[in-house]
DRENVEX-908222 format. One record per residue (C-alpha): residue number from 1; residue in three letters; x, z, y. Coordinates in nm, 4 decimals. Example, Ala and Ser with C-alpha at 12.3 -4.5 7.8 and 13.67 -1.06 7.14 Angstrom:
{i = 1, aa = ALA, u = 1.2300, w = 0.7800, v = -0.4500} $
{i = 2, aa = SER, u = 1.3670, w = 0.7140, v = -0.1060} $
***
This chain:
{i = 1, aa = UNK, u = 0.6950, w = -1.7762, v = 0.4425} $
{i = 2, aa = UNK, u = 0.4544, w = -1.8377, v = 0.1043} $
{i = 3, aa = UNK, u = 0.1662, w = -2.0037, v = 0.1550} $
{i = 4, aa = UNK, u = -0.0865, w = -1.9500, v = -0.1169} $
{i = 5, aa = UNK, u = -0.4485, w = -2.1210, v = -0.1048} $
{i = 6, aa = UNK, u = -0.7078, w = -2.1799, v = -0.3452} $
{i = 7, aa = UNK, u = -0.7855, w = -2.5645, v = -0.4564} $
{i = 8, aa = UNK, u = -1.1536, w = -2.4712, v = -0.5026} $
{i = 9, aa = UNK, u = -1.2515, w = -2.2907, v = -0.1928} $
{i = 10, aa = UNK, u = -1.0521, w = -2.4334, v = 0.0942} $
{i = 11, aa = UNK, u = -1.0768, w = -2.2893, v = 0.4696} $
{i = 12, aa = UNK, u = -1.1858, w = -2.5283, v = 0.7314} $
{i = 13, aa = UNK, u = -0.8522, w = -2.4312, v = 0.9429} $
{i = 14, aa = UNK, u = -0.5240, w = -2.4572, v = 0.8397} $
{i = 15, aa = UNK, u = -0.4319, w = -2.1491, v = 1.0024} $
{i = 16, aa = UNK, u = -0.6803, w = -1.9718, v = 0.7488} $
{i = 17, aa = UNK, u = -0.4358, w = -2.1152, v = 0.4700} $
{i = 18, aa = UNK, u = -0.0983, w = -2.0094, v = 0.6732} $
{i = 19, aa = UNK, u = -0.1863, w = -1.6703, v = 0.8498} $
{i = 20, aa = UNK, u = -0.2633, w = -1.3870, v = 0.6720} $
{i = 21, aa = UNK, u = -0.5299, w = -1.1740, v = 0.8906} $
{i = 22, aa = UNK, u = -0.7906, w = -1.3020, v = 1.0865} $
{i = 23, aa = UNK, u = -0.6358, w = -1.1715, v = 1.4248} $
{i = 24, aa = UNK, u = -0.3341, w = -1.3684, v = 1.3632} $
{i = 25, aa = UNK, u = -0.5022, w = -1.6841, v = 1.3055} $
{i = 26, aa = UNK, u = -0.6726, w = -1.5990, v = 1.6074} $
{i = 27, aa = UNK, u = -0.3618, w = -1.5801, v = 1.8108} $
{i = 28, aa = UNK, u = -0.1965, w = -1.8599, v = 1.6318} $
{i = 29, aa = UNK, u = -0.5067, w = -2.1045, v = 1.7788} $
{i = 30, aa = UNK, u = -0.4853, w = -1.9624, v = 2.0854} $
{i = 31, aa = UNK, u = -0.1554, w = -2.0601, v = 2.1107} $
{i = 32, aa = UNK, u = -0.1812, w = -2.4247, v = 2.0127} $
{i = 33, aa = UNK, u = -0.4507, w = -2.4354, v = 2.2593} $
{i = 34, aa = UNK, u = -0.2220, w = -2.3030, v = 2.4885} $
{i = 35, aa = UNK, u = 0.0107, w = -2.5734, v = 2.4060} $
{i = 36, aa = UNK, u = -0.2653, w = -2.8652, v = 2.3995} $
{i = 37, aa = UNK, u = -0.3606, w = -2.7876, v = 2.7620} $
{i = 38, aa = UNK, u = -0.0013, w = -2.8543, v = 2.8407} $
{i = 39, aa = UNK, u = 0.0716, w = -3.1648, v = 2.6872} $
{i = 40, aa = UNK, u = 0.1749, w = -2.9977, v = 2.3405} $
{i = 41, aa = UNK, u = 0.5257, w = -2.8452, v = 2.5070} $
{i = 42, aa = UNK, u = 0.5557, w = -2.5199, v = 2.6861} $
{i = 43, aa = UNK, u = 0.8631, w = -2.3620, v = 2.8479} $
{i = 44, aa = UNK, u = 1.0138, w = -2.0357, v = 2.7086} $
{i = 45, aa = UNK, u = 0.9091, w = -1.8713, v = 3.0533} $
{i = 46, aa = UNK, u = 0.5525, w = -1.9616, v = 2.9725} $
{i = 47, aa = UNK, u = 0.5990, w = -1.8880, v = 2.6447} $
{i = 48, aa = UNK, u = 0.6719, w = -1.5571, v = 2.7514} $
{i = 49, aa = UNK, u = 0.4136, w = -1.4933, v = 2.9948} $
{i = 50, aa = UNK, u = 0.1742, w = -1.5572, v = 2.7203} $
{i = 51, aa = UNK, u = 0.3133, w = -1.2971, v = 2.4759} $
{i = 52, aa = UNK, u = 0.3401, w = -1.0476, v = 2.7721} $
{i = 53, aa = UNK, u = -0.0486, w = -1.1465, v = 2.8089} $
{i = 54, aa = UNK, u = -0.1464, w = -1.0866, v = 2.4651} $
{i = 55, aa = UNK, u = 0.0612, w = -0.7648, v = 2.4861} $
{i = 56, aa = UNK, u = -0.1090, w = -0.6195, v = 2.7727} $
{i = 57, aa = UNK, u = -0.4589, w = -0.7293, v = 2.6423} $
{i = 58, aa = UNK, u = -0.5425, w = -0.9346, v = 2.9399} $
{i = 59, aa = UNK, u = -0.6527, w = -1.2562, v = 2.7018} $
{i = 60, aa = UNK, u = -0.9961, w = -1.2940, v = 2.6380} $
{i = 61, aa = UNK, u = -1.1576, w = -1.4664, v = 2.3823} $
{i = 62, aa = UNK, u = -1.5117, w = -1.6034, v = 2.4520} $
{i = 63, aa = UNK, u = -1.7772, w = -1.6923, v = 2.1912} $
{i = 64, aa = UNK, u = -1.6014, w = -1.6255, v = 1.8616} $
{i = 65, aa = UNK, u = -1.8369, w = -1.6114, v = 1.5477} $
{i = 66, aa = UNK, u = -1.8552, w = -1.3104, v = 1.4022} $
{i = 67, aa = UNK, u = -2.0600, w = -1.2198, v = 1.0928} $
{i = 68, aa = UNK, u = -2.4320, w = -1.2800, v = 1.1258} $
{i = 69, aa = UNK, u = -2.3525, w = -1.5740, v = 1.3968} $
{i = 70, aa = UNK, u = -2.3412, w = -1.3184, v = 1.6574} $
{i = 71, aa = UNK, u = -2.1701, w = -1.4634, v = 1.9643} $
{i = 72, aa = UNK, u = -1.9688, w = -1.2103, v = 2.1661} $
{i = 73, aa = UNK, u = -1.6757, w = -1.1911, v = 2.3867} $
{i = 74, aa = UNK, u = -1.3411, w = -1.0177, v = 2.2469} $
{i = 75, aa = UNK, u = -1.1270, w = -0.8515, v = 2.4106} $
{i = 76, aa = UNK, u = -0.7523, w = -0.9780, v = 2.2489} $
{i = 77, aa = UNK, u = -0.4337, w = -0.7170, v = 2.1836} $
{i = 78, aa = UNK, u = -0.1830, w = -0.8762, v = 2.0351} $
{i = 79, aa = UNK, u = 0.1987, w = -0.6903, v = 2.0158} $
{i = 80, aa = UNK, u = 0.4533, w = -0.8693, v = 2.2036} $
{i = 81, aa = UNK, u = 0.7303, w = -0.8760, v = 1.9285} $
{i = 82, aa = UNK, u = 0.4983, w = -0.9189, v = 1.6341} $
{i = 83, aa = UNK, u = 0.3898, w = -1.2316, v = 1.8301} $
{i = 84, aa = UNK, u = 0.7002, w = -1.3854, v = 1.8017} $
{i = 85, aa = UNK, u = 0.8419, w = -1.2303, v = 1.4416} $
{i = 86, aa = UNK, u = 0.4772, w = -1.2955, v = 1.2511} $
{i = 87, aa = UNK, u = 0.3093, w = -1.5907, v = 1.4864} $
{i = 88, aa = UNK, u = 0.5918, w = -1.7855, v = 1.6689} $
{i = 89, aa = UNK, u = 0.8318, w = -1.7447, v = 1.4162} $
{i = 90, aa = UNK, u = 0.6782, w = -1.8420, v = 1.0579} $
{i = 91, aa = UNK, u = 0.5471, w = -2.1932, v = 1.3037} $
{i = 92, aa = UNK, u = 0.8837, w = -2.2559, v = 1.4017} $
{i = 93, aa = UNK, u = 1.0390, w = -2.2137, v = 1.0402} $
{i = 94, aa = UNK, u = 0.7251, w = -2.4614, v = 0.9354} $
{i = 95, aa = UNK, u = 0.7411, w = -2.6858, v = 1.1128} $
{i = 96, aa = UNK, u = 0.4120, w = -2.6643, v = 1.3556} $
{i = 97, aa = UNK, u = 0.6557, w = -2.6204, v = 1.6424} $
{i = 98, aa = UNK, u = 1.0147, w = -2.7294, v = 1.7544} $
{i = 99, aa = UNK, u = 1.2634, w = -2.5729, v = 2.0185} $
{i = 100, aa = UNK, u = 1.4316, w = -2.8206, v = 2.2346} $
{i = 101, aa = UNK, u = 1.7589, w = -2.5880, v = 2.2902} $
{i = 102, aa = UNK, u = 1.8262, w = -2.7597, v = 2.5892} $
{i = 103, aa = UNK, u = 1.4810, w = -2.8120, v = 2.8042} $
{i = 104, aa = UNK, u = 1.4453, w = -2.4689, v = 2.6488} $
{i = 105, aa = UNK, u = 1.0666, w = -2.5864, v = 2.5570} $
{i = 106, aa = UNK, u = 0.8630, w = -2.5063, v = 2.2364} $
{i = 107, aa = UNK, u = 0.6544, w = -2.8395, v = 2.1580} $
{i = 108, aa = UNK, u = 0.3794, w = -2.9098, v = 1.9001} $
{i = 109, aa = UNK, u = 0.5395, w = -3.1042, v = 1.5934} $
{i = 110, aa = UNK, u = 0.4474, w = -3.2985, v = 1.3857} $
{i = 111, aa = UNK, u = 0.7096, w = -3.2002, v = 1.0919} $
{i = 112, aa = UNK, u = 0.5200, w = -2.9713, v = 0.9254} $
{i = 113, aa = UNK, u = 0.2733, w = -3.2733, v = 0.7772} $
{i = 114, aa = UNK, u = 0.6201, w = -3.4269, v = 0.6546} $
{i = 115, aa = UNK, u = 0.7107, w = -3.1598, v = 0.5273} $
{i = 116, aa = UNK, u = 0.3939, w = -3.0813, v = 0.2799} $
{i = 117, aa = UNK, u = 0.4380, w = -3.4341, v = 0.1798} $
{i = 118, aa = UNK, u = 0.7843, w = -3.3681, v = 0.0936} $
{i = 119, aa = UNK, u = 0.6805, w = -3.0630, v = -0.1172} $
{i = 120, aa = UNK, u = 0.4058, w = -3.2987, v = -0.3078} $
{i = 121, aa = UNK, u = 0.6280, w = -3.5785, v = -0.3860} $
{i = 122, aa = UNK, u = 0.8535, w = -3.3006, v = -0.5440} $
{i = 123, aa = UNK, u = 0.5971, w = -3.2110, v = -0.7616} $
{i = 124, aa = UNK, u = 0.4815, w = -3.5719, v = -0.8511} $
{i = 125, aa = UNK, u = 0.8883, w = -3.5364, v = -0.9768} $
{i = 126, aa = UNK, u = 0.8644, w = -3.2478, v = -1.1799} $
{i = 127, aa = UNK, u = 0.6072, w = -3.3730, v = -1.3448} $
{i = 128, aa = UNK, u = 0.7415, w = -3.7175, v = -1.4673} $
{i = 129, aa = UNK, u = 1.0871, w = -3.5193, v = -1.5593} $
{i = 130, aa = UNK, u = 1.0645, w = -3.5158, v = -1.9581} $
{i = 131, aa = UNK, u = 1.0655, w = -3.1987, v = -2.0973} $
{i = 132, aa = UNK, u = 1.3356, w = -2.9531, v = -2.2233} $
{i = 133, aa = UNK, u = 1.3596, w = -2.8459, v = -2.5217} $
{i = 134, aa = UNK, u = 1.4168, w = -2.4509, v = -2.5496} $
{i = 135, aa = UNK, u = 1.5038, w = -2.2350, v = -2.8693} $
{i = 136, aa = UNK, u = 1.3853, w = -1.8369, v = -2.8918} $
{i = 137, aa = UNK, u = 1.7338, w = -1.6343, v = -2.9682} $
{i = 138, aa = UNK, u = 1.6187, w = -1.4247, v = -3.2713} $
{i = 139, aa = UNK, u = 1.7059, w = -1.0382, v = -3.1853} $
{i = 140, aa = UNK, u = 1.9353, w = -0.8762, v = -3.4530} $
***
């Protein structure tokens, strides 16, 4: 996943920065606070039961902003198998969430922090590597 985010004008959610349309970052908070109410780890059965309720529509979302400060609630669809190839997915690969293979539980992590640190200190590298000198090949 690419993760692309503007220096100058940064979101107040880091979902904003990782998810590409709003009703994926919706989902994606919903499931963290999913997550939160359970201690941070979830089994796979619960897991599933809350794809199979964002699937069927039966999650509802009370008092989301919308434009104008408008406070409505919103009824939530969200596709069973894009939830887990665009949503559960990407967080796993990132680091926001680990499988235990053996409790079978998906559990908040904290590896995704290390991991942006990681990316910066390569960076700090690249930049105190001296240069390289390259020569244009003249075309005959």
């Amino acid at each position: 996943m690419v993760i692309l985010f503007d220096q100058f004008n940064f979101p107040d959610s880091v979902f904003e920065i990782i998810f590409a349309t709003k009703q994926q970052v919706l989902v994606a908070k919903l499931l963290i606070e999913q997550m939160k109410l359970k201690d941070g780890e979830i089994g796979k059965t619960e897991m599933s039961l809350f794809a199979t309720a964002l699937h069927e529509g039966t999650i509802l979302e009370t008092k989301e902003e919308i434009p104008f400060n408008i406070r409505k609630d919103i009824k939530l669809s969200y596709n069973k198998r894009q939830f887990y190839d665009r949503i559960l997915t990407p967080m796993k690969t990132m680091g926001l969430i680990d499988y235990d293979l053996y409790k079978k539980t998906y559990k908040l992590s904290e590896k995704f922090n290390k991991n942006m640190m990681r990316i910066g200190l390569m960076w700090l590298q690249e930049l105190r590597r001296p240069p390289k000198i390259f020569r244009l090949k003249k075309k005959k």
